[in-house]
C-alpha positions in Angstrom: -154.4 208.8 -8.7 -152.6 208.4 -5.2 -151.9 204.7 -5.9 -151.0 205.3 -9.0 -148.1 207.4 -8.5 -147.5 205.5 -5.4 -147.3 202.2 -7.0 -145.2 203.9 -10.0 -142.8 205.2 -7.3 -142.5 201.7 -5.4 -141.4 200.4 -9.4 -139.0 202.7 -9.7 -137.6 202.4 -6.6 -137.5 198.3 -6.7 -136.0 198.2 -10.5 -133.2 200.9 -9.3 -132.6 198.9 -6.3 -132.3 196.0 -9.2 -129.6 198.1 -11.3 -128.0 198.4 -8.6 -127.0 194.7 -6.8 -127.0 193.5 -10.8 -123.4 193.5 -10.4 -122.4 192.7 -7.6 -125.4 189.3 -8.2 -123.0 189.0 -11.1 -120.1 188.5 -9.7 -120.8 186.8 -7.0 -120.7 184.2 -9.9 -117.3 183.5 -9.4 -116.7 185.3 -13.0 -116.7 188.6 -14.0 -117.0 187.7 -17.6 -120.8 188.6 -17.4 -120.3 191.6 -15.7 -118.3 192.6 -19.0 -121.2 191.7 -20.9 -123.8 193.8 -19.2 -121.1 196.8 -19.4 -120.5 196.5 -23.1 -124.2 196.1 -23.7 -124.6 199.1 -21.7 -122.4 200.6 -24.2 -124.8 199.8 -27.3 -127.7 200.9 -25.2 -125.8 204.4 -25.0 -124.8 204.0 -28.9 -128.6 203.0 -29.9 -130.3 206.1 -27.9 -128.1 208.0 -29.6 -129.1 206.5 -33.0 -132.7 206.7 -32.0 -132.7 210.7 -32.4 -131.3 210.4 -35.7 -133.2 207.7 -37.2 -136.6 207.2 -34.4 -137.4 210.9 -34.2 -136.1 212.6 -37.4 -136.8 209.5 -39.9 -132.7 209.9 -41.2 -131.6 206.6 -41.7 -127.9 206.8 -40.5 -125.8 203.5 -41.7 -122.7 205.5 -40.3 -123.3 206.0 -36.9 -120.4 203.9 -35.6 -118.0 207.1 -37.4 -118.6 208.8 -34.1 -117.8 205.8 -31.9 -115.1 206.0 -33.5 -114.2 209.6 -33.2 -114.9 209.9 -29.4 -112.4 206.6 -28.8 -109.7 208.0 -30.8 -109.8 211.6 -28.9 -109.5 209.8 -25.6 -106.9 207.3 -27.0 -104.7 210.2 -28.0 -104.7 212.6 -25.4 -104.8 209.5 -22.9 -101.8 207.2 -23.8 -98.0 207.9 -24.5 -98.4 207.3 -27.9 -98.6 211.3 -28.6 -95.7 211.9 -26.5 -93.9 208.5 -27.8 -94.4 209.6 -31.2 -93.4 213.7 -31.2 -90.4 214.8 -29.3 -92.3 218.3 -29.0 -95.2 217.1 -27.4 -92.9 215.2 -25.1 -91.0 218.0 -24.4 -94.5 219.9 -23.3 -95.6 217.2 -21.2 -92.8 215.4 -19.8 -95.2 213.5 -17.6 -97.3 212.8 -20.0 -101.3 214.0 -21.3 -103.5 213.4 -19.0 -106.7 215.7 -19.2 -109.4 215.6 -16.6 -111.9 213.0 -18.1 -114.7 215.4 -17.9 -112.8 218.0 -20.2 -112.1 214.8 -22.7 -116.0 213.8 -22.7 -117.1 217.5 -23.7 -114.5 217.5 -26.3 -115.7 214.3 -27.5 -119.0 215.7 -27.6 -118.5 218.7 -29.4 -116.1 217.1 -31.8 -118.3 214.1 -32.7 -121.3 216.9 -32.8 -119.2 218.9 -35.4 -118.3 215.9 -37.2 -121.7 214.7 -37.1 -123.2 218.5 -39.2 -121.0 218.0 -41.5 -122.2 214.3 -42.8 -125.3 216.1 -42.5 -124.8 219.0 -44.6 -124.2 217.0 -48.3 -127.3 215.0 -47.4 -130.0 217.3 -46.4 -131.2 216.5 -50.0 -131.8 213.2 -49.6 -133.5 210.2 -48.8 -133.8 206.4 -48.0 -131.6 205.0 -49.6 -129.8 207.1 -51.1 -129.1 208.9 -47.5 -128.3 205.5 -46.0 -125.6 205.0 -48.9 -123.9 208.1 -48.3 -124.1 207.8 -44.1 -122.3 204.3 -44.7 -119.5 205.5 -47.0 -118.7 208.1 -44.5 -118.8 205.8 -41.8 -116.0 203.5 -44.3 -113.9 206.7 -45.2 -113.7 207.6 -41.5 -112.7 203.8 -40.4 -110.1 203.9 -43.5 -108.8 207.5 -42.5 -107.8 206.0 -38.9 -106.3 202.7 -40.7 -104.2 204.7 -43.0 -103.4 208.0 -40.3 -99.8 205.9 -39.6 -97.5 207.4 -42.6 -96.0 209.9 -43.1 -96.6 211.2 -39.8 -97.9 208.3 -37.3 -100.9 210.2 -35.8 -103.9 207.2 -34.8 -101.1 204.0 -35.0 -103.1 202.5 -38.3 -103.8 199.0 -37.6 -101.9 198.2 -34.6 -104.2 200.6 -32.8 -103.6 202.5 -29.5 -102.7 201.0 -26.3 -101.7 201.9 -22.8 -105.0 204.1 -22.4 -105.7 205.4 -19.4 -108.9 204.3 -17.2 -111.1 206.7 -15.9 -110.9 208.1 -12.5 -113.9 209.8 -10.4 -113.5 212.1 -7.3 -109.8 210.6 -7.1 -111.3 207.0 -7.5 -109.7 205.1 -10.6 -112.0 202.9 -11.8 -109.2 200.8 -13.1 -108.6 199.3 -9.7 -110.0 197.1 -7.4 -112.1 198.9 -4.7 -112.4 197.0 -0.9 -115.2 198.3 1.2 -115.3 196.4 4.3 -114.7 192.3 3.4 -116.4 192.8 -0.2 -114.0 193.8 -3.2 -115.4 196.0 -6.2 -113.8 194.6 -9.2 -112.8 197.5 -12.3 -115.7 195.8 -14.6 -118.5 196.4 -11.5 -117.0 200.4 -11.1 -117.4 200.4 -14.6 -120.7 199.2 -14.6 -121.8 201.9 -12.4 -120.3 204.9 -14.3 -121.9 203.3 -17.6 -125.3 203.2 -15.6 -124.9 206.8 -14.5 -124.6 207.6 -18.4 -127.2 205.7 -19.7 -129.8 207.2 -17.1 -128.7 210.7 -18.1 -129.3 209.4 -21.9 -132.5 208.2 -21.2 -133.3 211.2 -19.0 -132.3 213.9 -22.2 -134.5 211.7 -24.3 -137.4 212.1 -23.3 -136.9 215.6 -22.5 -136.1 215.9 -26.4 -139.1 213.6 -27.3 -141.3 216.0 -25.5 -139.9 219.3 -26.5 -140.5 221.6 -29.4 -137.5 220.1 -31.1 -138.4 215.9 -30.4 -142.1 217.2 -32.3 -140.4 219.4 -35.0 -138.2 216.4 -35.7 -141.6 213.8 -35.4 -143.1 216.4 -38.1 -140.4 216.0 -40.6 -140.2 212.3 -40.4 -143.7 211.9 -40.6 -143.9 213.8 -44.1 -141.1 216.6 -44.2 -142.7 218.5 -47.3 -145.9 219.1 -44.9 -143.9 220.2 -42.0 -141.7 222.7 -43.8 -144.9 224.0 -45.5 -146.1 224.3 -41.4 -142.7 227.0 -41.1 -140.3 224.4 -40.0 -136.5 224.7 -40.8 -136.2 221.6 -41.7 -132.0 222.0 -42.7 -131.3 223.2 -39.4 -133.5 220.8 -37.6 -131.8 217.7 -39.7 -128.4 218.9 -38.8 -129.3 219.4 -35.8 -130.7 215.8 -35.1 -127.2 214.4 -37.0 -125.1 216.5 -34.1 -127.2 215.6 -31.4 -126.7 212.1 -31.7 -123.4 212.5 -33.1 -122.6 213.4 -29.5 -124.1 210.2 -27.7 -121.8 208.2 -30.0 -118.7 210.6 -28.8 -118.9 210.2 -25.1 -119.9 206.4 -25.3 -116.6 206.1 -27.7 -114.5 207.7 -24.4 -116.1 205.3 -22.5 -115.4 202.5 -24.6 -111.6 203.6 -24.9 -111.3 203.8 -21.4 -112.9 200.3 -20.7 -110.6 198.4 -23.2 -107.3 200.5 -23.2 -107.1 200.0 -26.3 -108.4 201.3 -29.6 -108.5 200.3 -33.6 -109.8 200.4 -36.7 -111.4 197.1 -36.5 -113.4 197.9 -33.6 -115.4 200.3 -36.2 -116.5 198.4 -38.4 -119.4 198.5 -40.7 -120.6 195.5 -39.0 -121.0 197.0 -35.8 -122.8 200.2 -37.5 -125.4 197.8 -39.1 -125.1 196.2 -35.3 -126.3 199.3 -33.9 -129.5 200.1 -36.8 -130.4 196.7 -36.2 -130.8 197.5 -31.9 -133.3 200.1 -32.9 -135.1 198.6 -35.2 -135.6 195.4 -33.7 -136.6 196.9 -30.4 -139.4 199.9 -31.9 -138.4 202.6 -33.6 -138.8 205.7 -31.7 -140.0 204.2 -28.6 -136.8 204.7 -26.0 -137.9 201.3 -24.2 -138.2 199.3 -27.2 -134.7 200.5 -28.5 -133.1 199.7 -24.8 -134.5 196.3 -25.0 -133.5 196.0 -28.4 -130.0 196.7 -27.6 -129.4 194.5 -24.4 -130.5 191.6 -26.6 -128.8 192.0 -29.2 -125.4 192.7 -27.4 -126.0 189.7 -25.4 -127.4 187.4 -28.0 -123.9 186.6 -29.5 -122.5 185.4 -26.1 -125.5 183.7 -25.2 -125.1 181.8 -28.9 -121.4 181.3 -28.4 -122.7 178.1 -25.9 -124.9 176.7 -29.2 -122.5 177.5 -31.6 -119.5 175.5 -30.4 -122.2 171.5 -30.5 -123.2 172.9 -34.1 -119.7 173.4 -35.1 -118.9 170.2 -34.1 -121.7 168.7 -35.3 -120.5 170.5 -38.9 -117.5 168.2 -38.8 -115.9 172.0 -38.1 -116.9 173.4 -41.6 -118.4 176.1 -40.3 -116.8 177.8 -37.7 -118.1 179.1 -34.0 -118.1 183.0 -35.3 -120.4 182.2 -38.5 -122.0 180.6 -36.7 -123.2 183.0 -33.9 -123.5 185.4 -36.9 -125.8 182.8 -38.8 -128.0 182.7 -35.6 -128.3 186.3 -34.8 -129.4 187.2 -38.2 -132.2 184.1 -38.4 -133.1 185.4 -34.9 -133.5 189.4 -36.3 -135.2 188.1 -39.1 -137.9 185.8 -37.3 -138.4 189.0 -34.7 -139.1 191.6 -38.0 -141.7 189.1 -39.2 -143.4 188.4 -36.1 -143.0 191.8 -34.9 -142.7 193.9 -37.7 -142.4 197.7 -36.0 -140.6 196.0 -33.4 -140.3 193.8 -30.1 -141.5 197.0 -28.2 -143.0 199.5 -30.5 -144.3 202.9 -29.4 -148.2 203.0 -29.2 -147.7 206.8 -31.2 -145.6 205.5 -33.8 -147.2 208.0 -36.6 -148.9 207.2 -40.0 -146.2 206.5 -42.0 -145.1 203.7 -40.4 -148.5 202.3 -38.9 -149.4 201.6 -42.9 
């Protein structure tokens, strides 16, 4: 028992030792263009735990998710850029230096907002299923993209399609992320700070799912997806448990939706698209369904899968004679690759080892 935890311990402390020099390995490179990759795949990892409550423990397939991406992004975007201030002569007159809210009181506004948001998707579908809840999750994913795109006239609120720019970057204990950082002769670039503040978040994610997976809630939720008609003959509320699964992950997707708007400086409608909610499904899917290391897994590969294609996509382009471009390509690729996984690996690269009767038929 001694060596077991002892040996568990020495594995914890040698992969966090691991998370930690990854960047700096990174850029040592020369580049920090791969440093940006980890960070935005951190990102989806973030997005896809949040997912996982929805659809791994409750059984609600969500086709919407990236709505409160979306939702978190804009918050920050607005009350984090002169475009408020540039676009209202009141507000300017209120904050003649500008809106600037501590990042912290942004992120629990995020939260609760996307939460809010997130109940009320749930409410008009707590009497359905499949398919049918997965159609009505992705048209409120499109009617919340097409709200932002249209929010420009008669009153230019979210910018429409020209997006947001100008945001601000995060700053911790008076250190702004945004800037370089010298310790010594070694220079922390913004995309390795970054990488560290995204890692703090995903931990804490991680850390809160498995505390849910284990709790009262995480096997209420397990009971409904496993046969929901059973479980509320067992007492269970299932309404309020459903809304609450669709506000707890709403959340996730609100504060990685700050992140993200702080990371690129810039916001639009196009960075929520319905591709990137089906993106997201896909992560947990392919990695195991309800297993939180299956669904990390599934989403570092599949947010680094198109940038490790972009190097095979650009020979088969040529060898196309350039009828098929480098983008349809990579798409073409990801989507054989997702395809050959779910029929070799049908519950998933990583799937739990209690993944329930339903879905061990």
């Amino acid at each position: 028992m001694m060596n077991t935890k002892s040996g568990k311990l020495i594995a914890y402390l040698l992969g966090a030792a691991a998370l930690l020099l990854l960047p700096i390995l990174l850029q040592s490179t020369g580049s920090n263009s791969w440093v940006r990759i980890v960070d935005i795949a951190l990102l989806y990892v973030l997005l896809a735990l949040g997912l996982n409550i929805v659809v791994g423990y409750a059984g609600l397939l969500d086709l919407g998710y990236i709505a409160f991406f979306a939702v978190g992004g804009y918050i920050f975007a607005l009350v984090g850029s002169p475009h408020l201030t540039d676009t209202f002569p009141a507000i300017a007159a209120m904050f003649p230096n500008g809106i600037h809210i501590s990042i912290w009181l942004v992120m629990i506004l995020a939260a609760a907002i996307a939460g809010f948001v997130g109940i009320i998707l749930g409410a008009p579908t707590l009497k359905l299923r499949g398919d049918y809840l997965a159609i009505i999750t992705l048209g409120f994913g499109e009617i919340i993209r097409i709200f932002l795109l249209n929010m420009d006239r008669p009153v230019n609120i979210t910018n429409g399609p020209k997006g947001i720019s100008q945001i601000d970057t995060i700053s911790v204990f008076g250190l702004d992320l945004g800037k370089r950082l010298t310790i010594g002769d070694y220079t922390f670039q913004p995309v390795t700070l970054y990488y560290y503040l995204f890692m703090f978040f995903v931990v804490g994610a991680v850390i809160l799912s498995y505390r849910l997976q284990d709790s009262r809630i995480g096997r209420a939720w397990m009971a409904i997806r496993e046969d929901e008609i059973a479980a509320k003959a067992m007492g269970l509320n299932t309404r309020n448990l459903k809304l609450l699964a669709f506000g707890m992950g709403a959340t996730f997707g609100g504060v990685s939706g700050v992140l993200f708007a702080s990371f690129q400086r810039f916001v639009s409608p196009e960075s929520f698209s319905l591709m990137e909610s089906v993106m997201v499904v896909a992560m947990v899917v392919v990695g195991g369904i309800g297993h939180i290391p299956g669904v990390i897994l599934g989403a570092l590969l599949l947010a680094g899968l198109p940038e490790v294609l972009r190097h095979v996509a650009g020979p088969l382009t040529e060898w196309t004679g350039g009828r098929l471009g480098p983008e349809i390509l990579r798409q073409l690729l990801i989507a054989l690759a997702m395809v050959v996984v779910m029929l070799i690996r049908p519950k998933g690269l990583w799937p739990s080892p209690e993944h329930g009767k339903s879905l061990a038929k």
